[in-house]
C-alpha positions in Angstrom: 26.2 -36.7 -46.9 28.4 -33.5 -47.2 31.0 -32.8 -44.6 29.4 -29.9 -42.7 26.0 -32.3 -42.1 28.5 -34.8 -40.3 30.0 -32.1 -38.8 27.0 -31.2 -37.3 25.3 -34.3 -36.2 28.9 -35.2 -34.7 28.6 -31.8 -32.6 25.1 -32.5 -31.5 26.3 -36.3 -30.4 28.8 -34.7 -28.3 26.9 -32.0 -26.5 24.5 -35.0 -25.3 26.8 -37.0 -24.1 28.5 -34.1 -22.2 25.2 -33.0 -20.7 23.7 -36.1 -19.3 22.6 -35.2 -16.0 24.9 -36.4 -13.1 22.2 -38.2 -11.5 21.2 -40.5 -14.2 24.6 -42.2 -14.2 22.9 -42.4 -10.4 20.6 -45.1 -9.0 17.6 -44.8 -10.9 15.5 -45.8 -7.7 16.2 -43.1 -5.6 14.2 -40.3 -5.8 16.0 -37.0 -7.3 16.3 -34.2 -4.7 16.3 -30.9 -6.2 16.3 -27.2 -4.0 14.9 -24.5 -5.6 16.3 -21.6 -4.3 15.1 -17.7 -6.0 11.6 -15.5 -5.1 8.0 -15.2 -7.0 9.0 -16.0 -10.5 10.6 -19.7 -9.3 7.7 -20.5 -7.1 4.7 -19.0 -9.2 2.1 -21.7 -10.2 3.8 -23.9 -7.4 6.7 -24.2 -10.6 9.5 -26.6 -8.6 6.3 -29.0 -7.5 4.9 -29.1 -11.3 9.0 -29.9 -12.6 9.5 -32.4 -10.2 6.1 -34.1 -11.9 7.0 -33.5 -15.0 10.6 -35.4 -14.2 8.3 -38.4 -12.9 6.0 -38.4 -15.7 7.6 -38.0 -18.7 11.1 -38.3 -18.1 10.9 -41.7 -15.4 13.1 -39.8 -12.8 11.0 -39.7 -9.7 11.4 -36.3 -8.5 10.8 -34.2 -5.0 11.4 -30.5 -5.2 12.1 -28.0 -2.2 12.1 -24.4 -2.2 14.0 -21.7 -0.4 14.3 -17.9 -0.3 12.2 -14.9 -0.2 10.4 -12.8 -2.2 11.9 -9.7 -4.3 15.2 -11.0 -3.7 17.9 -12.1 -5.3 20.0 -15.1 -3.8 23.0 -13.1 -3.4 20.8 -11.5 -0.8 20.4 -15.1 1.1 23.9 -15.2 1.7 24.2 -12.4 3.8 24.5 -12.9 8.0 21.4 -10.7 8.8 19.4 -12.8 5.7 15.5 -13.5 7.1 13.9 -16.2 4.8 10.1 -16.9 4.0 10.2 -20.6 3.3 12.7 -22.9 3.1 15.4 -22.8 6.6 14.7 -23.6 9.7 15.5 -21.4 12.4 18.7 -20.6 12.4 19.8 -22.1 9.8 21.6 -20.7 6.9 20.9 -21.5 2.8 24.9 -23.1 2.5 23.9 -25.4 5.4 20.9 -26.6 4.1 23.0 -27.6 1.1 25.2 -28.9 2.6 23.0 -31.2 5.3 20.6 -32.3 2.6 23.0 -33.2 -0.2 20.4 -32.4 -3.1 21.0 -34.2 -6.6 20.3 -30.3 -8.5 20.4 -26.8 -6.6 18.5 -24.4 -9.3 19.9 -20.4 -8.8 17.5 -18.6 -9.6 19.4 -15.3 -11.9 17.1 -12.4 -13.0 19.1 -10.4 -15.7 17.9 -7.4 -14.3 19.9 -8.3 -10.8 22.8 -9.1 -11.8 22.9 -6.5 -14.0 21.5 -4.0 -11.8 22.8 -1.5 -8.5 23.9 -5.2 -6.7 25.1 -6.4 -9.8 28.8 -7.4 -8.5 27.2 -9.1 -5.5 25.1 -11.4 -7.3 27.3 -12.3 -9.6 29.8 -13.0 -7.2 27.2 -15.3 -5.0 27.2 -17.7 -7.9 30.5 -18.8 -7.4 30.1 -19.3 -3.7 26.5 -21.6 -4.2 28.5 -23.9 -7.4 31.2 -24.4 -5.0 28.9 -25.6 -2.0 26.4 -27.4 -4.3 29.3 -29.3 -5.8 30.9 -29.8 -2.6 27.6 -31.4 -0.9 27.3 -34.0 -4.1 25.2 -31.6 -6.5 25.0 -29.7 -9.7 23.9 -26.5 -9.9 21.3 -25.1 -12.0 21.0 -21.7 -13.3 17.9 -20.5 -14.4 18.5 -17.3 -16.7 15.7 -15.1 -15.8 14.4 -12.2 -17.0 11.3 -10.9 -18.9 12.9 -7.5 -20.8 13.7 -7.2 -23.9 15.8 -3.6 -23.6 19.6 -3.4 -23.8 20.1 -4.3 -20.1 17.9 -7.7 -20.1 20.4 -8.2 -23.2 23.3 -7.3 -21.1 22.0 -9.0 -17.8 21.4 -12.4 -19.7 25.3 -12.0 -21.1 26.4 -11.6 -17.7 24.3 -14.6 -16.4 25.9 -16.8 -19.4 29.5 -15.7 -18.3 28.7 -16.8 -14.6 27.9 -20.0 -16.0 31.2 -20.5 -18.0 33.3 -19.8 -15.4 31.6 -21.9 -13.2 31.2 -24.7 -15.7 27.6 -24.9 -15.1 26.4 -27.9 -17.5 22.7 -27.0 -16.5 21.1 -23.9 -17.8 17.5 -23.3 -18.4 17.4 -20.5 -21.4 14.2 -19.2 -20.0 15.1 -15.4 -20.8 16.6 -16.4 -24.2 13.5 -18.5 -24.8 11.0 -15.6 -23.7 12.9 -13.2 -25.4 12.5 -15.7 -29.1 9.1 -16.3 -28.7 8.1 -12.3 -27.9 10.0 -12.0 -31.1 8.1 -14.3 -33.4 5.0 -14.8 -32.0 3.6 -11.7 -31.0 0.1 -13.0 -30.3 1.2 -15.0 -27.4 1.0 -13.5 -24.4 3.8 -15.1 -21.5 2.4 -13.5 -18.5 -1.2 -12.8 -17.3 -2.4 -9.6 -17.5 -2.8 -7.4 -15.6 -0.1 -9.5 -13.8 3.6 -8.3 -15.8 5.4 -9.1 -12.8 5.4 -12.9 -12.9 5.4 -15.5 -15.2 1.8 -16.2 -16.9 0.7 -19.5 -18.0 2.4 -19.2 -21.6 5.1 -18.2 -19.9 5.0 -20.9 -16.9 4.7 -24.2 -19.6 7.8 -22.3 -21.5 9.9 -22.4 -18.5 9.1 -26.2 -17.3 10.2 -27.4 -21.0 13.3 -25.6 -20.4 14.0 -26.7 -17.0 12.9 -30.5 -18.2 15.8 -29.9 -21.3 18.3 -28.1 -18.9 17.4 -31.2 -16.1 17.3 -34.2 -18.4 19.5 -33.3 -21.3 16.6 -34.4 -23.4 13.4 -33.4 -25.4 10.1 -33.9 -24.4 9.0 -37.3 -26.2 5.1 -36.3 -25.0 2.9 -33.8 -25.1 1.9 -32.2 -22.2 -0.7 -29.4 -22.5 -2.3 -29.2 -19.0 -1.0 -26.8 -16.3 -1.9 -25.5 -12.8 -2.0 -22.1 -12.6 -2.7 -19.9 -9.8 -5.5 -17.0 -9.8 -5.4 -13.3 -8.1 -7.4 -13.2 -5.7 -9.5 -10.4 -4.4 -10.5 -9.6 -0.8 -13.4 -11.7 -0.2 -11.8 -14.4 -2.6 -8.7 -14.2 0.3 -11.2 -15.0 3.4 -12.8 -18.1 1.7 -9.7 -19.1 0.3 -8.4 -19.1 3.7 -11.1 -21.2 5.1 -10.2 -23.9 2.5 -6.9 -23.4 3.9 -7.9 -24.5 7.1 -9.5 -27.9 6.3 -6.9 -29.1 3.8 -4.2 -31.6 4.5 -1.2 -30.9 2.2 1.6 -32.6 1.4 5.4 -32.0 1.9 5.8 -29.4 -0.7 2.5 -27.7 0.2 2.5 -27.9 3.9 6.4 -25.9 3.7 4.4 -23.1 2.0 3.5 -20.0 3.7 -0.1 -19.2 4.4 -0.8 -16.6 1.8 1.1 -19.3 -0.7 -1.4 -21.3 0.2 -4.1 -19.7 -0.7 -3.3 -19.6 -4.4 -2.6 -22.9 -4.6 -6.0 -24.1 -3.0 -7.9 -21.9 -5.7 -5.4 -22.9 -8.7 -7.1 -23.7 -11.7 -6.6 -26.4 -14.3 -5.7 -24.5 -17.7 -4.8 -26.5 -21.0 -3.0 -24.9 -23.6 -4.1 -25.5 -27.6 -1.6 -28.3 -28.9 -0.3 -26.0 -31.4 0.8 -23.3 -29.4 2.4 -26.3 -26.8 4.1 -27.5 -29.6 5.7 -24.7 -30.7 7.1 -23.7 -26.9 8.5 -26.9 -26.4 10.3 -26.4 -29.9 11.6 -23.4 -28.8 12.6 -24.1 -25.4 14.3 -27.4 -27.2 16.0 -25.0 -28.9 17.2 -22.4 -27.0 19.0 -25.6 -25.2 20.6 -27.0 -27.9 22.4 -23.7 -28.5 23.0 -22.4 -25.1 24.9 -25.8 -24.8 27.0 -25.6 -27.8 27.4 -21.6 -26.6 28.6 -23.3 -23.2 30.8 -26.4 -24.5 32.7 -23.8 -27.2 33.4 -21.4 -24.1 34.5 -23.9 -21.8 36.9 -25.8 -24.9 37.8 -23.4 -27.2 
């Protein structure tokens, strides 16, 4: 075999074993606890409950997922005194308590390059240190999910900025999606990662893309099945609103549901099943596969050089 094959398969060995997750070195029978903290594009097509089945299903890591924060905002924003939250905090409470009180296995920051790239740039970027330090002070690991559906010279910039966060943090855990999005906009201009009219948030292509990354970034492994089937939620006009309230009010939820807020829970009571073609499946999980693999080695050479 020549050398730079051994040299290779040696690399990929060690980036494994240096991103197994924390908790599998855990006990197995305790249920993974994992916060969710960022706005629409973490909690779109109820994404943190669909992970945490996915982390059941296919990886055997029984999984809960919580989520906290606000929409349109950043989570630089939630540390700041006069912060008001949508879901996720009880009254009074702040976002570095509830990390701290509930000692959760995986904190996922949610990072939009255009954020921490943007007017409150510094800010954000300077909130990341402050969440790794609680998260790993409660008993966590942090998360970052790279963000960011542009493809101009500041989504460029932004996801650079999010990468160097994650350095000097020595995050282990980093979901490509950005790098992923940006790939698969590149060669596969036929698939379409958002719903139109809907170029806000991410679309059912777009949805199944992220999970495979989150499941890589999460389990430090590849999907060994083949999921195709999705739920994905549905705008909703006026009159669709009123009888999707009504369902509202004669459906018993469960944790993750019943912490939603109302108009949440409208979209997810009209959610629809969607399967994607096996094909097009395939060839996202490939590429969020990956985008992994190399944002790791990226990540292990900067942190060892």
């Amino acid at each position: 075999m020549p050398q730079r094959h051994i040299i290779r398969l040696f690399l990929a060995a060690a980036i494994s074993l240096l991103t197994i997750p924390d908790c599998l070195a855990a006990d197995s029978s305790k249920p993974l606890l994992l916060l969710w903290a960022g706005s629409s594009s973490i909690y779109y097509h109820n994404q943190p409950k669909q992970c945490a089945e996915w982390l059941t299903r296919y990886a055997s890591l029984p999984a809960r997922s919580e989520l906290v924060g606000r929409s349109g905002t950043g989570v630089h924003v939630y540390l700041r005194p006069d912060f008001r939250p949508e879901y996720g905090l009880a009254p009074g409470q702040t976002i570095l308590q509830k990390i701290a009180g509930q000692h959760y296995d995986y904190v996922v920051l949610q990072v939009p390059a255009e954020f921490i790239n943007g007017p409150e740039g510094d800010e954000h970027d300077r909130s990341l240190d402050v969440y790794c330090a609680a998260i790993r002070a409660a008993g966590g690991a942090p998360v970052i999910y790279e963000m960011g559906w542009g493809q101009d010279e500041q989504a460029v910039a932004g996801r650079q900025k999010i990468f160097a966060a994650a350095v000097r943090n020595r995050v282990t855990h980093f979901a490509p999606c950005s790098t992923a999005w940006d790939r698969v906009r590149r060669e596969r201009s036929d698939l379409d990662l958002q719903n139109p009219p809907d170029r806000t948030h991410p679309g059912t292509l777009g949805c199944y893309l992220n999970l495979c990354c989150f499941y890589a970034a999460l389990t430090g492994k590849q999907l060994s099945e083949s999921p195709t089937e999705l739920v994905i939620w549905r705008h909703l006009d006026d009159e669709q609103k009123q009888a999707a309230q009504e369902q509202v009010a004669g459906r018993e939820f469960d944790e993750y549901d019943a912490a939603l807020p109302g108009w949440m829970k409208r979209l997810m009571v009209t959610a629809e099943h969607e399967t994607l073609a096996a094909d097009t499946a395939a060839y996202l999980r490939m590429v969020a596969w990956q985008e992994y693999q190399r944002i790791q080695q990226r990540l292990t050479a900067a942190r060892d050089p």
